[in-house]
C-alpha positions in Angstrom: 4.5 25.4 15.0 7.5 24.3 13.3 7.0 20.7 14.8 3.8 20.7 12.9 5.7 21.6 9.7 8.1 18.8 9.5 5.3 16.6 10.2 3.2 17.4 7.4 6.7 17.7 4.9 7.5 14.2 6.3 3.8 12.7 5.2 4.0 14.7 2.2 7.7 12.7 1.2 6.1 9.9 2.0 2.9 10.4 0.0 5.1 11.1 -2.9 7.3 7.9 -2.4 4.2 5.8 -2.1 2.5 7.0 -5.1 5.8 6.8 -6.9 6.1 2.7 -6.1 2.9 2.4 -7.1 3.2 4.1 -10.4 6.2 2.5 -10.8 4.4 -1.1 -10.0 1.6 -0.3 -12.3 4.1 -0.2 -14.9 5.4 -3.9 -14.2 3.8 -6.9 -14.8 3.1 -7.6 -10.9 0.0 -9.2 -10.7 -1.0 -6.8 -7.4 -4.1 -6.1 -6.9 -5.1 -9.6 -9.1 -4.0 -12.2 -6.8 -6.0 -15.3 -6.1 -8.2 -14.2 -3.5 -9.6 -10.9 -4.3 -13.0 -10.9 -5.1 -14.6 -9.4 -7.8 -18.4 -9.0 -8.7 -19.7 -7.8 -11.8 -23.4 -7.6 -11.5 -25.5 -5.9 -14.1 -25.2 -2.3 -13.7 -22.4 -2.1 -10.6 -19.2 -3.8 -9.7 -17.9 -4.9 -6.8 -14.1 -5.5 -5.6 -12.5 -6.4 -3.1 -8.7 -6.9 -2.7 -8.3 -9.9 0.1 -5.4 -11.6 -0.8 -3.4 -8.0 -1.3 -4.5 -6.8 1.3 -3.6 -9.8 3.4 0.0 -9.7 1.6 0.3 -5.4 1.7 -0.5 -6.1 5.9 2.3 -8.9 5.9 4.8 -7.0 4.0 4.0 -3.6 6.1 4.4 -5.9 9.6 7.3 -7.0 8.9 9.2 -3.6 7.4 7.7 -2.1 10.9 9.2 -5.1 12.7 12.6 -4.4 10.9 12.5 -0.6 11.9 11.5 -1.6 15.4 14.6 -3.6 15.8 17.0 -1.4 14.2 15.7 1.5 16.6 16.3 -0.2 19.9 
């Protein structure tokens, strides 16, 4: 049961940082989440949107901080 504990106090930290950066980004002129390449549509009464591009550039970044840890680790 205390495995279970530090898991969940683990993805809590993490949680926390994540929301941090991104209040933290939000705050910046960072033009995430407004790339080129996300798509937007505003139709009459609904809008639709669709991050590509920072999704595409979140994966990239994410891949390669994994890759990073990978190598450091073995």
């Amino acid at each position: 049961m205390a495995d279970l504990g530090k898991t969940l106090l683990f993805f809590g930290l993490v949680l926390a940082a994540l929301g941090l950066v991104l209040v933290l980004a939000g705050r910046t002129n960072l033009p995430i989440g407004r790339l080129p390449g996300d798509l937007v549509y505003r139709g009459k009464h609904a809008v639709f949107y669709f991050p590509l591009a920072t999704s595409i550039l979140l994966s990239v970044v994410l891949s390669l901080i994994f890759y990073v840890i990978a190598k450091i680790r073995h």
